[in-house]
C-alpha positions as CSV (number, residue, x, y, z in Angstrom):
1,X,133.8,23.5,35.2
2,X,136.7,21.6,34.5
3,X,137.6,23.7,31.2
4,X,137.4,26.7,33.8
5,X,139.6,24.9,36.1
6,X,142.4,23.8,33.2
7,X,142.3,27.3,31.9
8,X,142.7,29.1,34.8
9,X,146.1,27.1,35.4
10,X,147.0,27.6,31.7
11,X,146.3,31.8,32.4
12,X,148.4,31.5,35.6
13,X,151.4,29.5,34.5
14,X,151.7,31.9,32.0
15,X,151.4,35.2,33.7
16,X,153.9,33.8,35.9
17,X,156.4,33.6,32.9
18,X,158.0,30.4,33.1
19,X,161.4,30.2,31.6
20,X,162.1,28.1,28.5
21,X,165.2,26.1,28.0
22,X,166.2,29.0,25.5
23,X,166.5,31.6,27.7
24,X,169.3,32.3,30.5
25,X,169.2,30.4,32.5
26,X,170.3,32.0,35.2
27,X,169.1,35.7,35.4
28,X,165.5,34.8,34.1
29,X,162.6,34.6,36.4
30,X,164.6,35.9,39.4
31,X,161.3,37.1,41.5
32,X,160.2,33.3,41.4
33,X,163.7,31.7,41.5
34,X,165.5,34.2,44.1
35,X,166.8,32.6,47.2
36,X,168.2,33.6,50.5
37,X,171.3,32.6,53.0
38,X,169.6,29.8,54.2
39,X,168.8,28.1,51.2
40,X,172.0,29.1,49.9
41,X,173.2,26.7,53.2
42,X,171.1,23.8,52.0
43,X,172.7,23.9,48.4
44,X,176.0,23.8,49.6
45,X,175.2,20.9,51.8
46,X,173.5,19.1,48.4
47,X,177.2,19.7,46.4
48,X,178.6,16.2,45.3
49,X,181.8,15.7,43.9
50,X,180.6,16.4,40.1
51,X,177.5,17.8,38.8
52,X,175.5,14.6,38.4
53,X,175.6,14.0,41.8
54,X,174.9,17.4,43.0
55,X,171.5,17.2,40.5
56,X,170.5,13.7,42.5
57,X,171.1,15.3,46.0
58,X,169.2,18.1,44.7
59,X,166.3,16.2,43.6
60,X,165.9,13.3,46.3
61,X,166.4,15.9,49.2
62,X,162.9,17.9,47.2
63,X,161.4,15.1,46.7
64,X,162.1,13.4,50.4
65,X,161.2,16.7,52.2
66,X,158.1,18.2,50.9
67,X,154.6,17.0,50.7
68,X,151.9,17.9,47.7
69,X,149.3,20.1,49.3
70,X,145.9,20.4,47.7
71,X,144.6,23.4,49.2
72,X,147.6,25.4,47.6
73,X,145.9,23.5,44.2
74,X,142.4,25.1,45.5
75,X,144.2,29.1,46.4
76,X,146.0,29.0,43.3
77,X,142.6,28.2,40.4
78,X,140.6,30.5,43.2
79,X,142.6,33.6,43.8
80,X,145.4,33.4,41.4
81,X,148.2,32.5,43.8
82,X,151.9,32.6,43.1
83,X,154.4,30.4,44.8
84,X,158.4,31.1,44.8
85,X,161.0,29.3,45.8
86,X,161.6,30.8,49.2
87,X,158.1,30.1,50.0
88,X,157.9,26.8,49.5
89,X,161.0,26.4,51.3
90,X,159.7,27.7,54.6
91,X,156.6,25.7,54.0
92,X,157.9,22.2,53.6
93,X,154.9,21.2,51.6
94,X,153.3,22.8,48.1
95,X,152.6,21.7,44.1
96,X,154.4,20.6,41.2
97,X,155.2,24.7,40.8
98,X,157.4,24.6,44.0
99,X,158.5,21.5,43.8
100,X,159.9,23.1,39.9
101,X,160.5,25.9,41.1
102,X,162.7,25.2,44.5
103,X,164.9,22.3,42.7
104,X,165.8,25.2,40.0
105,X,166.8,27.7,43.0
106,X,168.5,25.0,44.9
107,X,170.6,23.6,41.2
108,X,171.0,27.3,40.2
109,X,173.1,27.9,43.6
110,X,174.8,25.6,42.9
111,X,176.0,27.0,38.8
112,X,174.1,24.3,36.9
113,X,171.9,25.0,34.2
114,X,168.4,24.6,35.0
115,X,164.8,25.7,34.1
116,X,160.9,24.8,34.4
117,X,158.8,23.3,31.8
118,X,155.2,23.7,31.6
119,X,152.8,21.1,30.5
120,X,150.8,18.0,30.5
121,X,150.9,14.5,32.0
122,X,149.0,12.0,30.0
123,X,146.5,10.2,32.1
124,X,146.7,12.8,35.0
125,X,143.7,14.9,36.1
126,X,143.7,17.1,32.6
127,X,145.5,20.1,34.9
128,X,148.5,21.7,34.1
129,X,151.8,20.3,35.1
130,X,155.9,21.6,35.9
131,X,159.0,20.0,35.9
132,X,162.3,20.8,35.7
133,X,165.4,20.7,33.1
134,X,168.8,20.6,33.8
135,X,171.5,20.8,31.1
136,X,174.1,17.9,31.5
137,X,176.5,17.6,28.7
138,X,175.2,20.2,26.0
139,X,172.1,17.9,27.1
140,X,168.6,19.2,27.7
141,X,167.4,16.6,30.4
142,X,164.0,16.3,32.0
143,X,163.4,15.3,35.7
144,X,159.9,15.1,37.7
145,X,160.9,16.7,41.1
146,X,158.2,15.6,43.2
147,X,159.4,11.7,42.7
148,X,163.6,12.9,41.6
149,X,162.9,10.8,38.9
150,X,163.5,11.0,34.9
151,X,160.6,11.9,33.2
152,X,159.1,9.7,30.4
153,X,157.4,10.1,27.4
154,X,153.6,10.7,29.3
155,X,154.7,14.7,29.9
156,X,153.8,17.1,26.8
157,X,154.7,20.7,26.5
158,X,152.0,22.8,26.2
């Protein structure tokens, strides 16, 4: 059952075409990533004075103002559901996919380079796991958006 489980997140993170850092970063993925006026409001209210602290605003205000849900866990290996950015900003609560998905609408707005990573955490539950990128620098670097925190060297790409 749990093979079922891990391979039915594996089939859906990747029919929902997550970028990689190689792509654009800005036109790819725009069905999950769109946005709309009011999120375009909360961006510009996240703006710091340099990109770096734009990225932090970004992150602590996901990771402050939405809760992990389980059941959208339970919908998504069940029926095969989808979650963009708009929706989990209406909701206020959702998985690691919005949590990814929502910090790279909200950082995109805003003109910085950013993008999801699929993979693992070691020591998790065994399911499949996003997180952001953002490029600082010419720099590829990783944060976990439900904590706004860097990741370490548990997370492994798929």
């Amino acid at each position: 059952m749990k093979n079922i489980i891990i391979f039915s997140i594996l089939v859906f993170f990747l029919m929902c075409g997550t970028a990689s850092a190689q792509e654009n970063w800005y036109t790819s993925q725009t069905e999950v990533y769109d946005w709309d006026t009011n999120m375009s409001r909360l961006a510009n209210t996240l703006r710091g004075e340099t990109r770096q602290e734009t990225i932090n605003n970004t992150l602590e205000y996901v990771a402050t103002n939405y809760k992990y849900n389980y059941t959208i866990l339970e919908e998504l290996t069940n029926f095969g559901y989808t979650l963009s950015a708009q929706e989990v900003f209406y909701q206020n609560d959702t998985i690691c996919v919005g949590y990814s998905r929502l910090t790279v609408s909200l950082l995109r707005i805003n003109r910085i380079e950013s993008t999801s990573i699929v993979g693992f955490v070691k020591n998790d539950s065994g399911y499949a796991h996003e997180w952001v990128k953002v490029l600082i620098d010419d720099v590829w670097i990783e944060y976990e958006p439900q904590t706004g925190q860097l990741i370490d060297d548990t997370y492994t790409y798929f």
